[in-house]
C-alpha positions as CSV (number, residue, x, y, z in Angstrom):
1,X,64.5,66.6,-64.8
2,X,61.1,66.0,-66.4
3,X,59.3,67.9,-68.8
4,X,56.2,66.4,-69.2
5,X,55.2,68.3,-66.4
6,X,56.1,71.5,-66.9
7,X,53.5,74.3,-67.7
8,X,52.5,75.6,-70.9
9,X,51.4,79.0,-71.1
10,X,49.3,79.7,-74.4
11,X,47.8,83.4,-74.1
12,X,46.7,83.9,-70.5
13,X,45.8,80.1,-70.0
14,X,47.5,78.1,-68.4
15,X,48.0,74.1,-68.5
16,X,49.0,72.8,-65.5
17,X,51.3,69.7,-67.7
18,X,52.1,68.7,-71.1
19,X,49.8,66.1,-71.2
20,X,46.2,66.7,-73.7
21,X,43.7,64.2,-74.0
22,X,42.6,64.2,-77.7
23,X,38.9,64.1,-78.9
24,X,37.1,60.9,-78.7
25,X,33.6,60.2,-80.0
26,X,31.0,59.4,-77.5
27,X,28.5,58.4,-79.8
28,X,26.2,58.8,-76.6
29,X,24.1,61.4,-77.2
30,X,20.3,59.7,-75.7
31,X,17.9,61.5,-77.9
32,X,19.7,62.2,-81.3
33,X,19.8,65.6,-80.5
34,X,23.4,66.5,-79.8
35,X,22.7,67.1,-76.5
36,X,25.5,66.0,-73.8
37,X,24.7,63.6,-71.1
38,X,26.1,62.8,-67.6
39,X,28.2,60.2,-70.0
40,X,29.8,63.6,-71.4
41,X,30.3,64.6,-67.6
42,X,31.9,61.1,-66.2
43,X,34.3,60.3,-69.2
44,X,35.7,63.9,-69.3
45,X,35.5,64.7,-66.1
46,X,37.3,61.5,-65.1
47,X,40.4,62.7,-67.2
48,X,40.5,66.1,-65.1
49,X,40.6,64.0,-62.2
50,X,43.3,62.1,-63.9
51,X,45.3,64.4,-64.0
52,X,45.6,66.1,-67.6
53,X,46.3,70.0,-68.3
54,X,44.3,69.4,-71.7
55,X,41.1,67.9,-72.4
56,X,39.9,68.2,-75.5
57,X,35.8,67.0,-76.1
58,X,35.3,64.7,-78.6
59,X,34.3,66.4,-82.2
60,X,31.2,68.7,-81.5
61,X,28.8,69.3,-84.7
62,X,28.4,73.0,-85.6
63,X,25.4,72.1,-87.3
64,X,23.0,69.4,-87.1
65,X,24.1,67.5,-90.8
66,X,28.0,67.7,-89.5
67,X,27.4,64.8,-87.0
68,X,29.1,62.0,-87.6
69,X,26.1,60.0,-86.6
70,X,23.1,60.9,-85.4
71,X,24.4,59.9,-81.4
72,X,27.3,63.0,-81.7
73,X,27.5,65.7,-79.8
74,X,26.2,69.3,-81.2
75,X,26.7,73.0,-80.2
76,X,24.3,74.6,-82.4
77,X,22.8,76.4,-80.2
78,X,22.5,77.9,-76.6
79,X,20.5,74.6,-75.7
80,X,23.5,72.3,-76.1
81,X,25.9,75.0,-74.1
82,X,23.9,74.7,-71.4
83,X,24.3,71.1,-71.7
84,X,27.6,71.0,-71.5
85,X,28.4,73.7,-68.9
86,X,28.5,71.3,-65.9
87,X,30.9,69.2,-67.5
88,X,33.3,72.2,-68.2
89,X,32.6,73.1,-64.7
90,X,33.9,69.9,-63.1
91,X,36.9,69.4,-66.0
92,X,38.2,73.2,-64.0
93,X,37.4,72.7,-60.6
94,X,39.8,69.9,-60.8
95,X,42.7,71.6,-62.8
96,X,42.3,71.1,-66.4
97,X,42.0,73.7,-68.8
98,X,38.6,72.3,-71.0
99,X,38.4,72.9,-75.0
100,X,36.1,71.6,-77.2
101,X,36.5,70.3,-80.5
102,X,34.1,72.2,-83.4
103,X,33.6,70.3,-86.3
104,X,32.0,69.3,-89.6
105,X,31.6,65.4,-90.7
106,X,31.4,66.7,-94.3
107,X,30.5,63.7,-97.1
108,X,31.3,61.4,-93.6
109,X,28.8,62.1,-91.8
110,X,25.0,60.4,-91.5
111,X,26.2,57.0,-90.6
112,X,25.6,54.3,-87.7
113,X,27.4,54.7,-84.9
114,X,29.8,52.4,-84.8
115,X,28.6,48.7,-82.8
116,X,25.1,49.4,-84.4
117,X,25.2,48.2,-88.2
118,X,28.4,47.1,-90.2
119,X,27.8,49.0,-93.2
120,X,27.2,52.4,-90.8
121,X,25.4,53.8,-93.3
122,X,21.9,55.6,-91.8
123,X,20.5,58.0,-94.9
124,X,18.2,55.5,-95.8
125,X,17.0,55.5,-92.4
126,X,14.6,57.7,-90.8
127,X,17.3,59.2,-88.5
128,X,20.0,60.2,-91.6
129,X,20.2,62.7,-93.6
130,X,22.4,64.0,-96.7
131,X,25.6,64.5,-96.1
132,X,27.8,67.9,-98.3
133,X,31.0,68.2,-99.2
134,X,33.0,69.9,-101.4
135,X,32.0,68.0,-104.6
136,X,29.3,65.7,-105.6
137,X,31.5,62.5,-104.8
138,X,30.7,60.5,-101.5
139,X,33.1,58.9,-99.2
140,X,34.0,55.5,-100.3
141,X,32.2,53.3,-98.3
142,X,30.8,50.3,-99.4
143,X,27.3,51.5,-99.9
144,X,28.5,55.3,-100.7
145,X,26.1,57.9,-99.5
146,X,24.5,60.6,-102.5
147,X,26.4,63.2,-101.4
148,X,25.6,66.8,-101.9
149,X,27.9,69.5,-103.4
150,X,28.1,72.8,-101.3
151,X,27.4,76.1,-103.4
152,X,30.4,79.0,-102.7
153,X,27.2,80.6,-101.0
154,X,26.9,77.5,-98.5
155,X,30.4,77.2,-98.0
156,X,30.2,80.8,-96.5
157,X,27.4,78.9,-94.7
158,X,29.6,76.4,-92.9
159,X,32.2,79.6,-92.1
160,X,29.1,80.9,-90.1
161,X,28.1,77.7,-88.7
162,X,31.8,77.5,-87.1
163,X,31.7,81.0,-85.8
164,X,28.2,80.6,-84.2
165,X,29.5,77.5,-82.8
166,X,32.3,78.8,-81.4
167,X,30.3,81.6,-79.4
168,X,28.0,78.5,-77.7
169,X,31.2,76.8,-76.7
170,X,32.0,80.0,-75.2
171,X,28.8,80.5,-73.3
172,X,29.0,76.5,-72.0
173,X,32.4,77.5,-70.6
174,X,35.2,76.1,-72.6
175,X,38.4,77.9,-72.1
176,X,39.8,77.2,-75.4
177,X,38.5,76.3,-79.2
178,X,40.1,73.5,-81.3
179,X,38.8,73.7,-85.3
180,X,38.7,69.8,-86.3
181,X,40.4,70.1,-90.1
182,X,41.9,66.0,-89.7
183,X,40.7,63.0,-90.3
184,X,38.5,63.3,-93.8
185,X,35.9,65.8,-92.3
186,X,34.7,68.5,-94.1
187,X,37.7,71.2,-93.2
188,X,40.2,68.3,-94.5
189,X,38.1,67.3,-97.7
190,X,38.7,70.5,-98.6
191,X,42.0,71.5,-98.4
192,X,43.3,68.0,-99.6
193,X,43.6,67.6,-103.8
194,X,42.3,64.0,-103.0
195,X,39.0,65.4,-102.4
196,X,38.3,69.0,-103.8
197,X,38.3,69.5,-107.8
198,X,36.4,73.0,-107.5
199,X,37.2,75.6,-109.9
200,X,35.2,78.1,-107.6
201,X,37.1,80.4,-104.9
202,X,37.3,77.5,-102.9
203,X,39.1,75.1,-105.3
204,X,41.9,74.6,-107.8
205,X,45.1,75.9,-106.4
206,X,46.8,75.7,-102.8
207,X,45.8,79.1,-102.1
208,X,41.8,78.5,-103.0
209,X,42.0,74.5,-101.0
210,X,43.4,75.8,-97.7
211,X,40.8,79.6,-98.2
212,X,38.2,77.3,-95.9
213,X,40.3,76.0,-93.0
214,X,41.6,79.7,-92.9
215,X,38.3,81.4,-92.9
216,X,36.5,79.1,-90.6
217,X,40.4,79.6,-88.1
218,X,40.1,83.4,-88.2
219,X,35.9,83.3,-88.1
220,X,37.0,80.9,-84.5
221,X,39.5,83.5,-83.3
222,X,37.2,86.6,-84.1
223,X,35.0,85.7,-81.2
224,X,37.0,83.9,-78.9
225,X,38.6,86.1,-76.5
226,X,42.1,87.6,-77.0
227,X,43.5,85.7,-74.1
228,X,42.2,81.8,-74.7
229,X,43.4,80.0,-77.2
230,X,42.6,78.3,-80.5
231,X,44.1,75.3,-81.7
232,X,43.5,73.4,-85.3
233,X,43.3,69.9,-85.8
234,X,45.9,68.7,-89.2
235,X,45.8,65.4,-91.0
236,X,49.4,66.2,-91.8
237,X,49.4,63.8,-95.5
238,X,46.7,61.7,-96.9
239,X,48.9,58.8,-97.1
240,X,47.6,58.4,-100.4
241,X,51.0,59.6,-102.4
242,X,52.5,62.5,-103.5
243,X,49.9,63.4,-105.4
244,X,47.5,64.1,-102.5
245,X,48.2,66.3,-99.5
246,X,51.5,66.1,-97.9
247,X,53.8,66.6,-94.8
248,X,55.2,69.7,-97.4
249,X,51.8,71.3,-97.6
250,X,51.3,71.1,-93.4
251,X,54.4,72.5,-93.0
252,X,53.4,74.7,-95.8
253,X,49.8,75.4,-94.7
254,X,50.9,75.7,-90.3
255,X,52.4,79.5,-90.1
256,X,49.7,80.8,-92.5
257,X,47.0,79.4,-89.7
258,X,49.6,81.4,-87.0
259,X,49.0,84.3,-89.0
260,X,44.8,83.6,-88.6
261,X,45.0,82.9,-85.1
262,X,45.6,79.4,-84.7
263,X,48.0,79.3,-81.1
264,X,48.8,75.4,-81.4
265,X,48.3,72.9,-84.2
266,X,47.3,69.5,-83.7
267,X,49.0,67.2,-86.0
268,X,47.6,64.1,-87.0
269,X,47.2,62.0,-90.3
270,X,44.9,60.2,-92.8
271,X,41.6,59.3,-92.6
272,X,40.4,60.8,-96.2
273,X,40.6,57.6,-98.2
274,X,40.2,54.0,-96.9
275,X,43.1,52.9,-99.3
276,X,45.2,54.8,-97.1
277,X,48.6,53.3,-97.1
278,X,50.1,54.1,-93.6
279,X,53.9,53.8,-93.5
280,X,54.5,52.4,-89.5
281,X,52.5,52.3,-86.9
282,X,54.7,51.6,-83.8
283,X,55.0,54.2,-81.1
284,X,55.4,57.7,-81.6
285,X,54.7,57.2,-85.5
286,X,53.2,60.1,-86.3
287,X,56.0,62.3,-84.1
288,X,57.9,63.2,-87.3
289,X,54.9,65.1,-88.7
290,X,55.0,67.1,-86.1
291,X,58.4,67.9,-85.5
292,X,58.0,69.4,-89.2
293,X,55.4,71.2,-88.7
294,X,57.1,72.4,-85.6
295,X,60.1,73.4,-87.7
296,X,58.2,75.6,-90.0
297,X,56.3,77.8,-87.1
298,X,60.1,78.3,-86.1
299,X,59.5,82.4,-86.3
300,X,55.4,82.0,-84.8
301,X,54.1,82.0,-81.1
302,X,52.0,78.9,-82.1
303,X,53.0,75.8,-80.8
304,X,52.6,71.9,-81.5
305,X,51.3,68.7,-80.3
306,X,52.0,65.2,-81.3
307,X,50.2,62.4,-81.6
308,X,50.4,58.7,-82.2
309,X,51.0,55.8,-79.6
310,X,52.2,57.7,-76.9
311,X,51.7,55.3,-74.4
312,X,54.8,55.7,-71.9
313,X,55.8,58.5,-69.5
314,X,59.2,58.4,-70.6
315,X,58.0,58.1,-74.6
316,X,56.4,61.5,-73.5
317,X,58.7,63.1,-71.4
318,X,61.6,62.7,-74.0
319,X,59.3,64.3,-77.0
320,X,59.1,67.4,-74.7
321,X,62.4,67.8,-73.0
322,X,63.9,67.1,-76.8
323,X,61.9,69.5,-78.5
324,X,60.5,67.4,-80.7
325,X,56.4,68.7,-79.5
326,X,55.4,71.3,-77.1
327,X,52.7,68.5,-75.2
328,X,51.2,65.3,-76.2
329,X,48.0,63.8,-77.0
330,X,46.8,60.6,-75.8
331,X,43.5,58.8,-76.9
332,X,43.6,54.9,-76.4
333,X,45.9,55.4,-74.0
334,X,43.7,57.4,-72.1
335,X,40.5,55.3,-72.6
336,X,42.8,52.5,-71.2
337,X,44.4,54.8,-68.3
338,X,42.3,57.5,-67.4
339,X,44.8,58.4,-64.6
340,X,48.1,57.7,-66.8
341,X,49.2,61.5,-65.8
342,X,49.2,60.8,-62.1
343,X,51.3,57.6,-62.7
344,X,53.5,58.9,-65.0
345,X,54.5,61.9,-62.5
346,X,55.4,58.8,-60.2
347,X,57.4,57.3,-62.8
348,X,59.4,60.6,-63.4
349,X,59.6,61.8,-59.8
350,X,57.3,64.4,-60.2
351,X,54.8,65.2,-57.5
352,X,51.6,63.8,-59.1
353,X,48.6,66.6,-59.4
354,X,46.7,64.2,-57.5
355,X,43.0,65.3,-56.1
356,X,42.3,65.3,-52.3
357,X,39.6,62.8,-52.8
358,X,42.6,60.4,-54.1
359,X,45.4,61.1,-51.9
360,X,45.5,57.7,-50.1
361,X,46.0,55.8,-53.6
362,X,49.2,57.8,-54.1
């Protein structure tokens, strides 16, 4: 019997299949103003139609210097939830369960899009802006950008920025809250040695990295309501060595975010360091990352997702049924097969959660 298409109850929400599409950037915003567009609509409304319990919008800038670039989405303010609360709309009229993805670029944000210029940097243009972080060093690009150190008084700041953010995701109609802390963003530069050589509250130890990613969780949770849930987004090791953050610190790290509030973690991996040396990147290669993670929220109600090249119905179905994730997240293969849930039900003999509209196709 398959597994993949079994519900998942987190809370009182409920997802229809164990099948999430992860965050994608857009890059589409018209007016550099963070504001979503009938792009925003047709791309994730064309993955509820698809078939997916989970969509998850593509990162979502808290404040206007945590875009990526100056083309990302934004939900700094009631503006950009009204901008968005068609799309979540259409995303449940047609069965998924729609969460957005709250973030902070950090010392990566304020560059080109990516098509635009091959450098990506934009501060020197009129449209960029100075990127923080936790110190004073930039991201290694090849131009670096001056990068601005936060104060422990601004990082209180960003804890804020998350929390306000979180209420106009609310108000636009999202059903559940996913804090980005992957992928060499702010949350990440943090809480990863690689990055943050503090000696403030935020800093130093284990305790004082990770005191950000935990504030900004519980700051999520405080206004979200007590039965939707709230995920987090891990880079699960830097790839970067021992010396940097590891699988052991995730592991480490995942039942202390239970204890904030955090009701499934999103494990993913690199992305703080260009000279990122990843091990394998055949399918499923980021599963094992997960499973430990998994294995250490053993005595939690929070559950997992994996991610990584999980392109086939039965690649899926088998992480489930063998307990090796509680659902999946697709991203390429979802850009390539925005209806992969309704042929993967075929595959597996399930009855595909097809939409009336599409009932001859099937």
């Amino acid at each position: 019997m398959s597994h993949l298409f079994d519900e998942l109850e987190l809370r009182d929400t409920t997802l229809r299949n164990r099948i999430a599409v992860s965050p994608m950037c857009q890059y589409s915003c018209d007016d550099m103003d963070g504001l979503a567009t009938d792009w925003h609509t047709v791309h994730l409304g064309s993955r509820a139609t698809g078939g997916a319990g989970l969509i998850i919008s593509e990162a979502t800038a808290v404040e206007p210097r945590g875009r990526i670039s100056p083309q990302d989405l934004g939900i700094w303010s009631a503006e950009h939830a009204d901008a968005l609360a068609d799309t979540t709309a259409f995303m449940k009229k047609h069965g998924a369960v729609p969460a957005i993805q709250l973030a902070h670029a950090g010392r990566k944000a304020s560059t080109y899009r990516p098509g635009d210029r091959e450098d990506r940097v934009t501060v020197a243009n009129e449209d960029g802006w100075t990127p923080v972080g936790p110190t004073e060093e930039p991201y290694p690009y090849e131009q670096p950008l001056d990068t601005h150190k936060l104060t422990t008084e601004e990082v209180e700041g960003v804890v804020e920025s998350f929390r306000e953010g979180a209420e106009h995701a609310l108000d636009a109609g999202f059903e559940a809250a996913e804090v980005h802390a992957a992928h060499g963003y702010l949350l990440h530069e943090f809480y990863s040695p690689l990055t943050n050589t503090r000696d403030d509250k935020y800093g130093g130890d284990f305790e004082g990295r990770t005191r950000l990613v935990r504030e900004v969780t519980r700051a999520v949770r405080e206004v979200w309501p007590d039965d939707k849930p709230v995920f987090v987004r891990l880079s699960a090791t830097d790839w970067m060595g021992e010396e940097n953050w590891t699988v052991e610190d995730t592991a480490r790290l995942a039942p202390l975010l239970a204890e904030d509030g955090a009701d499934m973690l999103d494990i993913s991996g690199g992305a703080n360091h260009p000279d990122q040396k990843i091990p394998h990147t055949g399918p499923h290669y980021q599963v094992p990352y997960a499973e430990e993670v998994r294995e250490a929220l053993v005595d939690t109600d929070c559950v997992v997702g994996a991610v990584g090249a999980i392109n086939s119905a039965e690649g899926a179905d088998a992480l489930v049924r063998n307990e090796r994730a509680d659902l999946v997240l697709q991203a390429r293969q979802s850009l390539y097969n925005p209806n992969f849930p309704l042929h993967a039900a075929e595959e597996l003999g399930v009855e595909p959660p097809v939409p009336r509209q599409y009932y001859r196709g099937f």
